[in-house]
Residue frames as qw, qx, qy, qz and C-alpha x, y, z in Angstrom:
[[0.066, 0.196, 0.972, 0.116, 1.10, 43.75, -48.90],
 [0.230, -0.123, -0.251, -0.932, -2.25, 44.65, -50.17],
 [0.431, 0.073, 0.580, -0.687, -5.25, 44.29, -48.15],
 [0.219, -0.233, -0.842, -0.435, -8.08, 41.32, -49.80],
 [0.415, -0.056, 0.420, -0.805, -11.40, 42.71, -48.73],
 [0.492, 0.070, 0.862, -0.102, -14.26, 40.30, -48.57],
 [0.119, 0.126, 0.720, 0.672, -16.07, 39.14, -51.32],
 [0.384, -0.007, -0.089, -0.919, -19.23, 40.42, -52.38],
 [0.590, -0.105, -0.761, -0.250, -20.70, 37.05, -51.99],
 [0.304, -0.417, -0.639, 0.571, -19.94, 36.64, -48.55],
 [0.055, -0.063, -0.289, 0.954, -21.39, 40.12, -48.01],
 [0.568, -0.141, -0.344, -0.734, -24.67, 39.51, -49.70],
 [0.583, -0.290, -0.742, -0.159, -25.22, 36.30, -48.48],
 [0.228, -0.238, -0.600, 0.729, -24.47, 38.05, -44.15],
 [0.263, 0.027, 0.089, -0.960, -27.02, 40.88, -45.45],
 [0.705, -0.010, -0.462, -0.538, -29.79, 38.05, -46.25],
 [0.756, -0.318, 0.414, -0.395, -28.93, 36.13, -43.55],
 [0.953, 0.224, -0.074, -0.190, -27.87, 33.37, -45.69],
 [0.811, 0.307, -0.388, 0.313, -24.40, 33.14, -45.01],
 [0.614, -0.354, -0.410, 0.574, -22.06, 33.24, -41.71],
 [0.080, 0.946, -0.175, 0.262, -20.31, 36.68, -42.08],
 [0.046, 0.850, -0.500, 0.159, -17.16, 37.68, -41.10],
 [0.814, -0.042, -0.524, 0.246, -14.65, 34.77, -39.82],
 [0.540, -0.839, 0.049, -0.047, -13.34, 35.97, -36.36],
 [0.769, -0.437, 0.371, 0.283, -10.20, 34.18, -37.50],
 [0.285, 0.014, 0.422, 0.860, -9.28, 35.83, -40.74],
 [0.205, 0.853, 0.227, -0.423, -11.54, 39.44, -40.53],
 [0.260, 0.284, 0.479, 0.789, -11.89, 40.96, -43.72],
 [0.169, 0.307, 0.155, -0.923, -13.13, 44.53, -44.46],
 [0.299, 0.772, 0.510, 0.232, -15.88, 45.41, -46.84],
 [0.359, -0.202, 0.076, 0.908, -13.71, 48.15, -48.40],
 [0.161, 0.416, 0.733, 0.514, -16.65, 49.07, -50.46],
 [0.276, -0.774, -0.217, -0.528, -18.19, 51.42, -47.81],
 [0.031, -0.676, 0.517, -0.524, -17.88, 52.92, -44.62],
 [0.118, 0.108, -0.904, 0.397, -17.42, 51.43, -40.92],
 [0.497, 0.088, 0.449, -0.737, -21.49, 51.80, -40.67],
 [0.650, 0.048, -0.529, -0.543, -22.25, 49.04, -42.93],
 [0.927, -0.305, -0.001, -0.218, -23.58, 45.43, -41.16],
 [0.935, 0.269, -0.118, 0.200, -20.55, 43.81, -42.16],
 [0.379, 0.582, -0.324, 0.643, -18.09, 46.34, -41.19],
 [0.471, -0.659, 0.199, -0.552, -19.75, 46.62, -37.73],
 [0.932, -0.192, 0.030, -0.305, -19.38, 43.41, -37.28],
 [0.684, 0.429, -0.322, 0.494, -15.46, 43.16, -37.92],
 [0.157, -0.500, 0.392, -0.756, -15.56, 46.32, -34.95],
 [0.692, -0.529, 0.334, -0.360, -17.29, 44.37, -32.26],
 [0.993, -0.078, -0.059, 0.061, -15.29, 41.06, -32.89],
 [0.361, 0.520, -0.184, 0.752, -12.26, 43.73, -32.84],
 [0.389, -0.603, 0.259, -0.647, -13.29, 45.70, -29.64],
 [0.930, -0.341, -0.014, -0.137, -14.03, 41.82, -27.96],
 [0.824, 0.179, -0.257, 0.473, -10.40, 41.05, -28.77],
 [0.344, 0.528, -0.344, 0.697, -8.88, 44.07, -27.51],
 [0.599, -0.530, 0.044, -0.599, -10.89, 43.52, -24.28],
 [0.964, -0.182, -0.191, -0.029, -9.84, 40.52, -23.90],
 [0.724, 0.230, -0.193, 0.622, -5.88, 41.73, -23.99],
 [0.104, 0.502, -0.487, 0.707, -5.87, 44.48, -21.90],
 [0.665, -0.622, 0.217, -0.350, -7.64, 42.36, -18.97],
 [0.990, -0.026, -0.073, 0.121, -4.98, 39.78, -19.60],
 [0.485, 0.419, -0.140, 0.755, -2.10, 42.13, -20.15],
 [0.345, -0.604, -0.367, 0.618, -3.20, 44.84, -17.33],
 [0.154, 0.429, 0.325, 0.829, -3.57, 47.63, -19.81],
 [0.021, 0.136, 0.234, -0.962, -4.99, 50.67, -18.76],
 [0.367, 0.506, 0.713, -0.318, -8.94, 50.46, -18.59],
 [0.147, 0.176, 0.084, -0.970, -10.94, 52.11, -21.44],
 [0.651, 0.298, 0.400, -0.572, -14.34, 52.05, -22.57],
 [0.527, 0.464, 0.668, 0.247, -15.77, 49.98, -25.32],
 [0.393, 0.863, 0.304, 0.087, -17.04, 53.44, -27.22],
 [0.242, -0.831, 0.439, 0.239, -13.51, 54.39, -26.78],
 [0.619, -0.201, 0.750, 0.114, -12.29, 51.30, -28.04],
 [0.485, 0.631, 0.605, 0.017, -14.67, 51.71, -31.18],
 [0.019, 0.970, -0.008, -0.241, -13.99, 55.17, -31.71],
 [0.439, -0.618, 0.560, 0.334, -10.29, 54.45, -32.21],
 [0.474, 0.187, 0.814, 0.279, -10.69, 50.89, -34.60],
 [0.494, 0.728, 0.377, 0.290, -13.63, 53.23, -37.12],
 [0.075, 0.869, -0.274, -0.406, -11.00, 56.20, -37.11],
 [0.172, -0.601, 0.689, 0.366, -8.41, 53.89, -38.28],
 [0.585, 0.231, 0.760, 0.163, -10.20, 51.84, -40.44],
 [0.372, 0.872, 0.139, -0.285, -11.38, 55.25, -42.42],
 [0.052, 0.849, -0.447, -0.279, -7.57, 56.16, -43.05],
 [0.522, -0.117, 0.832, 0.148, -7.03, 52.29, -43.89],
 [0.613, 0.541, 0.571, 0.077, -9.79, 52.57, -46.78],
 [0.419, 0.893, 0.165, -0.022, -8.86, 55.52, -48.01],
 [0.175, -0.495, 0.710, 0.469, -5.01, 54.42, -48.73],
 [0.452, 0.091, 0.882, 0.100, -6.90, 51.35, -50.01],
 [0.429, 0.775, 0.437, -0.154, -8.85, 53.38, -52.23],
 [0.100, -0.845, 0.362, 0.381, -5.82, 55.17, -53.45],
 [0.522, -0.331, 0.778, 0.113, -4.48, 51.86, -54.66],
 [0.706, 0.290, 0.646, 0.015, -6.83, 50.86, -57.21],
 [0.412, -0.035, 0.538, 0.735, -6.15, 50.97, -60.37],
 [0.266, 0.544, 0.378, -0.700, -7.48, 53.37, -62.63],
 [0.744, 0.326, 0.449, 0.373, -8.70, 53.77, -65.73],
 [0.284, -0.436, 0.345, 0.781, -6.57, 55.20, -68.23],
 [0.449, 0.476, -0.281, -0.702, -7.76, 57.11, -71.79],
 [0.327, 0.234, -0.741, -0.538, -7.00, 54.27, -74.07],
 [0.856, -0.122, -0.229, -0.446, -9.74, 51.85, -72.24],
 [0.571, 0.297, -0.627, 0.438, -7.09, 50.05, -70.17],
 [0.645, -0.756, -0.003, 0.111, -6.78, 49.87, -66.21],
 [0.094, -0.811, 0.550, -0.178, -3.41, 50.62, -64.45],
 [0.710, 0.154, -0.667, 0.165, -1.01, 47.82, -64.02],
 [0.669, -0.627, -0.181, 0.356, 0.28, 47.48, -60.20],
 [0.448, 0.034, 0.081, 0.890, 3.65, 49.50, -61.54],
 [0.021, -0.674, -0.360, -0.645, 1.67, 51.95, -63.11],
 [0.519, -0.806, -0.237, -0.157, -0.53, 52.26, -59.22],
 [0.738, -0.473, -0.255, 0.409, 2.96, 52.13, -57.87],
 [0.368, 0.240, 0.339, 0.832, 4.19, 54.98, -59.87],
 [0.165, -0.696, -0.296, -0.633, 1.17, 57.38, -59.42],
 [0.765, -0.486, -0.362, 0.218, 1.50, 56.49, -55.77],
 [0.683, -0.359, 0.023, 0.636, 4.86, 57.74, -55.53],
 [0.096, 0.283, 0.093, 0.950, 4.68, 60.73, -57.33],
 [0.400, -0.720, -0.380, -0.420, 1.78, 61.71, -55.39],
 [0.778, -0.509, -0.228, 0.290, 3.89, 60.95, -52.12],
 [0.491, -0.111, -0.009, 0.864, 7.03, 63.20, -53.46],
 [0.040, 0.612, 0.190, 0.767, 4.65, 65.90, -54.44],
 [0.596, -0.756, -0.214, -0.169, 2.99, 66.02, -50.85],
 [0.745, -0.281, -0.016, 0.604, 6.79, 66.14, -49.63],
 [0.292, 0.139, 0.093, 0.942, 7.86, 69.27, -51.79],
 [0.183, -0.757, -0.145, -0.611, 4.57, 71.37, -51.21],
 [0.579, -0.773, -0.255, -0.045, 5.74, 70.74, -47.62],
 [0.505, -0.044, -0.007, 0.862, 9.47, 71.64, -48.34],
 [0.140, 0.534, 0.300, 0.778, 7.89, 74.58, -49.64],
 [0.501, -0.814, -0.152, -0.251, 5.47, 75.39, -46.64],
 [0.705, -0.333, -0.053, 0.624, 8.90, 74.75, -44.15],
 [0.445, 0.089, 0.148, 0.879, 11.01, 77.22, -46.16],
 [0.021, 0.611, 0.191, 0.768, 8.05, 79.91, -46.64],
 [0.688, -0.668, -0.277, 0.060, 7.51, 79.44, -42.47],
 [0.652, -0.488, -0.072, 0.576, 11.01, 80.08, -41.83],
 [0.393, 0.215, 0.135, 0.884, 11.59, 82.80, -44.02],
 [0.272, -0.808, -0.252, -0.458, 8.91, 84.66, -41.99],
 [0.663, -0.728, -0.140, 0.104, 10.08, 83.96, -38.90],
 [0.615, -0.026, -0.019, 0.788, 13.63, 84.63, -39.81],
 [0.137, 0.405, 0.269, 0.863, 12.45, 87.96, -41.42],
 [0.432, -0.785, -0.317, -0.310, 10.24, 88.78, -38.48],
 [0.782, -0.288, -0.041, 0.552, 13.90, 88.04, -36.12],
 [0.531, 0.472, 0.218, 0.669, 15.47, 90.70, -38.51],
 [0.145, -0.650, -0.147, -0.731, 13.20, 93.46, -38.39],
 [0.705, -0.700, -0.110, -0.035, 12.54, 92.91, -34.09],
 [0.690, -0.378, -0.102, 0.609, 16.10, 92.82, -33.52],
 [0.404, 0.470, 0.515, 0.592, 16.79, 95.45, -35.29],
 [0.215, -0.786, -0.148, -0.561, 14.45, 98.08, -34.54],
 [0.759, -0.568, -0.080, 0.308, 15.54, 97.06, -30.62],
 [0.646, -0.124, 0.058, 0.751, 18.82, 98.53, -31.48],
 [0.277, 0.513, 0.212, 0.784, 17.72, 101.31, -33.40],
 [0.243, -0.797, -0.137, -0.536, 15.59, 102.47, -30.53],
 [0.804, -0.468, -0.229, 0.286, 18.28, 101.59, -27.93],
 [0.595, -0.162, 0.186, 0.765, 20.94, 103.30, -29.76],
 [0.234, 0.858, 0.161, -0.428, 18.12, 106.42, -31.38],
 [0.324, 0.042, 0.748, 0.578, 19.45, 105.61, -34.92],
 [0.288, 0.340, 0.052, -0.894, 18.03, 107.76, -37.44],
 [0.480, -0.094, -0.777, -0.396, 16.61, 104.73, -39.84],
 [0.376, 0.152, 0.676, -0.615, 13.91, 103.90, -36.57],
 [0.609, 0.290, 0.489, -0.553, 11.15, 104.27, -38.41],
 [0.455, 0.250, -0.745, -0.419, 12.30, 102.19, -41.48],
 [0.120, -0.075, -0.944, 0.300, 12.88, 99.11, -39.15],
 [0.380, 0.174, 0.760, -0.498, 9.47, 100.05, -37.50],
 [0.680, 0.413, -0.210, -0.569, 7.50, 100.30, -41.33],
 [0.554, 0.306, -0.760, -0.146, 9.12, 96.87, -42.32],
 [0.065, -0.041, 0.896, -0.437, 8.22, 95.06, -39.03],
 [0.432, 0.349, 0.259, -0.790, 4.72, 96.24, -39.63],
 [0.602, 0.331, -0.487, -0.539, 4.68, 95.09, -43.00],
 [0.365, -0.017, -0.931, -0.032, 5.80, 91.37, -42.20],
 [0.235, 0.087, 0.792, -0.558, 3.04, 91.57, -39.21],
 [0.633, 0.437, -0.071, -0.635, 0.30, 92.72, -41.71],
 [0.575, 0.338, -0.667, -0.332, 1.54, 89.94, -44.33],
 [0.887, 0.018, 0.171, -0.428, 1.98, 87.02, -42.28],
 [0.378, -0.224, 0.845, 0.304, 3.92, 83.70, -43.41],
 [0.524, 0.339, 0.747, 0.229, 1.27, 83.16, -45.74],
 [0.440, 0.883, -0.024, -0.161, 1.99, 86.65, -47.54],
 [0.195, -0.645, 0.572, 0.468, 5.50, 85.23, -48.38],
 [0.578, 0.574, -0.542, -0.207, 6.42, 84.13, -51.63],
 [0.987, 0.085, 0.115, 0.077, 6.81, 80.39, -52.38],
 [0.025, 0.738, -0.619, -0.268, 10.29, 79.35, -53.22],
 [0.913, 0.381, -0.133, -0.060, 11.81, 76.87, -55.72],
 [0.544, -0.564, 0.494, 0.377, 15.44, 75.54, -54.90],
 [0.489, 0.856, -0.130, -0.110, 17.89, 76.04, -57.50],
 [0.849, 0.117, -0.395, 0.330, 21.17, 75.81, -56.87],
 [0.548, -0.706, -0.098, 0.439, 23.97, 76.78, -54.38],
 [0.266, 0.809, -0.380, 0.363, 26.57, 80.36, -55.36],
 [0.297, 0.329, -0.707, 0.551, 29.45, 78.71, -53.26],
 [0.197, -0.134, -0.872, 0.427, 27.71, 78.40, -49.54],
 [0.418, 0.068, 0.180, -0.888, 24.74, 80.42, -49.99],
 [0.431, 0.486, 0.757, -0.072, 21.38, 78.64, -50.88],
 [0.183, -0.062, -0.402, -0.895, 19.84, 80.25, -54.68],
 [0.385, 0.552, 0.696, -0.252, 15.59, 80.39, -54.64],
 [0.021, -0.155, -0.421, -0.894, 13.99, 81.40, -57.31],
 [0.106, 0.347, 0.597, -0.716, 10.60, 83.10, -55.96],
 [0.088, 0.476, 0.791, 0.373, 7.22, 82.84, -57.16],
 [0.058, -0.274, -0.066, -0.958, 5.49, 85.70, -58.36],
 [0.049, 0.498, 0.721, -0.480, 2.27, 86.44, -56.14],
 [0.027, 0.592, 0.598, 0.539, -0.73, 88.16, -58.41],
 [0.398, -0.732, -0.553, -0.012, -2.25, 89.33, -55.72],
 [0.598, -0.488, -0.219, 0.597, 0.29, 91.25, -53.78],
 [0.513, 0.848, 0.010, 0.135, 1.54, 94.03, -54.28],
 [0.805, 0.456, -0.270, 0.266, 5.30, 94.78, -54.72],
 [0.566, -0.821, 0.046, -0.068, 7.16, 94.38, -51.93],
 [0.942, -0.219, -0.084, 0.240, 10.26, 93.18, -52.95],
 [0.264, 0.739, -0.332, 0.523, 12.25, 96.07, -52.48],
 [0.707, -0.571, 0.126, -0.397, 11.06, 95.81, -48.71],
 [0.972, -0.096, 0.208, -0.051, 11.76, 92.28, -48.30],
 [0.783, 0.401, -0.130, 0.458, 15.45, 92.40, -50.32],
 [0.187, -0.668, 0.485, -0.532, 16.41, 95.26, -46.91],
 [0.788, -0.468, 0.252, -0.310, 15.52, 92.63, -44.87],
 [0.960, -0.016, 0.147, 0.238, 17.45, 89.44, -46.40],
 [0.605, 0.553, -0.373, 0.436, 20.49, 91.55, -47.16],
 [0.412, -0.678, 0.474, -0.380, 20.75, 92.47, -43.16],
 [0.948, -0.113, 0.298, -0.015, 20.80, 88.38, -42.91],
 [0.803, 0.587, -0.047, 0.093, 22.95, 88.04, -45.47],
 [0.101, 0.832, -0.435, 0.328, 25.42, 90.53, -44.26],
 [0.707, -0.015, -0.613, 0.352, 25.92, 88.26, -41.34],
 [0.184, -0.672, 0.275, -0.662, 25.88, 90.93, -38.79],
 [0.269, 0.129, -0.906, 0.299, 26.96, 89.67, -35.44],
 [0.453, -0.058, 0.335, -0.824, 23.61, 90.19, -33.55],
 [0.895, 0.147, -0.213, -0.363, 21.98, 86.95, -35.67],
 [0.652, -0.461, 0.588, -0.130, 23.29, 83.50, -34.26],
 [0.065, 0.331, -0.891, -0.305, 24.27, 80.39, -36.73],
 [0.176, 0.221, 0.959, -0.005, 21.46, 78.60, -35.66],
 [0.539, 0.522, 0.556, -0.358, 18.26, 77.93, -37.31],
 [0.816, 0.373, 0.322, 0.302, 18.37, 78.55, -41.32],
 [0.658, -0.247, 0.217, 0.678, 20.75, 79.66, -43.43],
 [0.093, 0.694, 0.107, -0.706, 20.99, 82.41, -45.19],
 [0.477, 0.372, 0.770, 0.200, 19.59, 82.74, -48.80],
 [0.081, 0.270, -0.280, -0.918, 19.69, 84.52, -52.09],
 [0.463, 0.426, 0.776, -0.043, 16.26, 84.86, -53.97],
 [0.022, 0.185, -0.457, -0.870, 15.23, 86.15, -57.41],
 [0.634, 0.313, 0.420, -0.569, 11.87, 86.42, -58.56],
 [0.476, 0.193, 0.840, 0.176, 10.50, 83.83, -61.08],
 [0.347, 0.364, -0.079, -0.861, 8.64, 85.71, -64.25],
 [0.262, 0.096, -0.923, -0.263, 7.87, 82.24, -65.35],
 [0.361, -0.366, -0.837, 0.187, 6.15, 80.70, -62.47],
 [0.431, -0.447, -0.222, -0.752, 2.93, 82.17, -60.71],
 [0.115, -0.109, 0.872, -0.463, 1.83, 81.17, -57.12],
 [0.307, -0.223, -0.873, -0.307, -1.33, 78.99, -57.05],
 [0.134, -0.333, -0.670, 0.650, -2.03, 80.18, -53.24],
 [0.250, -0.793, -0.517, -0.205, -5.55, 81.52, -52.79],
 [0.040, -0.569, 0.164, -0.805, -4.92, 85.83, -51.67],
 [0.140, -0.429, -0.630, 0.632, -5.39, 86.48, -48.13],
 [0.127, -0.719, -0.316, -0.606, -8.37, 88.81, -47.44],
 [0.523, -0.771, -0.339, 0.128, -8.65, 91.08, -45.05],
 [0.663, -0.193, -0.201, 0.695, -5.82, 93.04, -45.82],
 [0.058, -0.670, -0.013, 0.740, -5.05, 96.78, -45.95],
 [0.744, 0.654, 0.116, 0.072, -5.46, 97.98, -49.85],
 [0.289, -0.790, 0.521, 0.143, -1.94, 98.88, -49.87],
 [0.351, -0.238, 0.902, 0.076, -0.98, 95.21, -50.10],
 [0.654, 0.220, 0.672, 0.267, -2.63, 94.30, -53.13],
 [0.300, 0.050, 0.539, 0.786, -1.55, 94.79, -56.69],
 [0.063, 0.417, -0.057, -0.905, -4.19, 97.37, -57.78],
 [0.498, 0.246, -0.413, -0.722, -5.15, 96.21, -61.11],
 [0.333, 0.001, -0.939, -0.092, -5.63, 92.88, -59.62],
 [0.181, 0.322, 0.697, -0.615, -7.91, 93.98, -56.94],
 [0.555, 0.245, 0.026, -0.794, -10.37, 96.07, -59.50],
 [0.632, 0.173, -0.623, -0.428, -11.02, 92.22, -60.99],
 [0.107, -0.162, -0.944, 0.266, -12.28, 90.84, -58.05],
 [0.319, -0.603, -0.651, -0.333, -15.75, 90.17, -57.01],
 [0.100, -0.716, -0.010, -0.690, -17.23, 92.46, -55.02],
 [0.777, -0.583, -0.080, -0.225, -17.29, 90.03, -51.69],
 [0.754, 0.311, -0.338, 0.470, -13.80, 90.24, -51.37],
 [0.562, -0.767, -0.308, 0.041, -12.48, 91.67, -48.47],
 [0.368, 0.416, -0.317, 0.769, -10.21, 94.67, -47.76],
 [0.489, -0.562, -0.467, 0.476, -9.58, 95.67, -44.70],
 [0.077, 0.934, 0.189, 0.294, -10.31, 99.78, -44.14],
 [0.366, -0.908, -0.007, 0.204, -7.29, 100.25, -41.93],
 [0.282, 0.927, -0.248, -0.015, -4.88, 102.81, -43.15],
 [0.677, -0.362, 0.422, 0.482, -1.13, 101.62, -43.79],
 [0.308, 0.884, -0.228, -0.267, 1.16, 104.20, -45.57],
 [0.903, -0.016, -0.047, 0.427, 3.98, 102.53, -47.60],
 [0.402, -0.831, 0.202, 0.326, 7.29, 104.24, -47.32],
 [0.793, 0.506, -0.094, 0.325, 10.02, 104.77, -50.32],
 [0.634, -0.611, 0.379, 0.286, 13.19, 103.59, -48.52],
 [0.421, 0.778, -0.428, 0.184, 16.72, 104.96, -50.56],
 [0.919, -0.339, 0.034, 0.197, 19.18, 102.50, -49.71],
 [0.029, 0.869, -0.419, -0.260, 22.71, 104.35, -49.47],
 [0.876, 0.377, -0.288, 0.083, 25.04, 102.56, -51.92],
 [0.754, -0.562, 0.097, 0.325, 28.32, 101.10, -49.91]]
């Protein structure tokens, strides 16, 4: 149900004195500005009196009035500014939005804030999985003095240096029989790691018994040559980690970090 804020009449006539203001018995905002106008203040203390009144009648837990306040203009902010969301807009041809229309832009706006957070999930756990990998891993190699050590310890490094927010975005696709498909968004910035990063998900992949069932599944990805990530570079890294010809076309207040990190060309033996 959509919120009726008050009318601009009533609101002129409470700023001039000339007319009551608010009703105590059907409050209305003034959606028009914030919780520091007259009118809005006056909705909050006839609010704050009620809720005073109910928690000495009810036994509620004491709190202050500027508590009480504090609470009523947080939640009146995040009230206007759905209610601002709502209104219709105009459109090219000189038109407003219908209600459909607002309900429509709505909802795509709502599923889009849903997939950039599928997206943040999936690029969270594929760090942490890939950080699982390489740590277990290298544990074994230097338990058992395996002569690949100091891959495992160059590829742990790397994912510490990168970060969850030096992985690659994924797109879902489809499924190869019980695997998950991504298709992975290129990163400008970076520079090419995905040899690196294809050792790591095939150890997952393999299953190896040392990795448990739980948490996610395991997943094939392919880079995208289509699609481009949008994400704003990290600074601060080693030069190493970015793409070269993309770094000489930044501004000079960019930020590399001066400490030294060697990459390593790892020959994977064919099975």
């Amino acid at each position: 149900m959509l919120h009726v804020p008050a009318s601009r009449e009533a609101i002129l006539s409470f700023a001039d004195e000339t007319g009551p203001g608010p009703d105590p018995l059907a409050l209305q905002w003034d959606m028009a500005t914030t919780h520091k106008s007259e009118w809005n203040q006056k909705v909050i203390h006839f609010l704050c009196s009620q809720y005073a009144t109910l928690q000495e009648s009810n036994g509620w837990v004491g709190r202050s009035t500027e508590s009480i306040r504090y609470d009523i203009e947080v939640k009146f902010g995040q009230c206007r500014k759905c209610w601002r969301k709502a209104q219709p807009l105009n459109l090219g041809d000189g038109t407003r939005e219908t209600m459909q229309q607002v309900g429509d832009r709505l909802l795509d706006q709502t599923n889009e804030r849903l997939r950039l957070a599928r997206v943040l999930t999936r690029r969270t756990t594929k760090f942490e999985t890939r950080k699982k990998v390489t740590s277990t891993l290298l544990s074994d190699r230097i338990a058992t003095g395996k002569d690949d050590q100091a891959v495992w310890a160059y590829l742990q490094s790397m994912l510490e240096n990168l970060g969850k927010d030096g992985m690659s975005s994924d797109e879902s696709e489809y499924r190869d029989g019980d695997v998950q498909v991504f298709r992975r968004k290129s990163m400008p910035w970076r520079a090419d790691f995905s040899h690196e990063m294809q050792i790591i998900d095939q150890q997952r992949l393999t299953g190896a018994a040392i990795f448990t069932p739980r948490g996610s599944k395991p997943a094939k990805r392919f880079r995208n040559a289509n699609r481009d990530s949008s994400r704003t570079a990290i600074e601060g890294l080693p030069k190493a980690f970015y793409d070269p010809n993309w770094l000489t076309e930044q501004r000079s207040s960019f930020m590399v970090s001066k400490k030294k990190f060697q990459r390593m060309d790892i020959i994977v033996a064919r099975q």
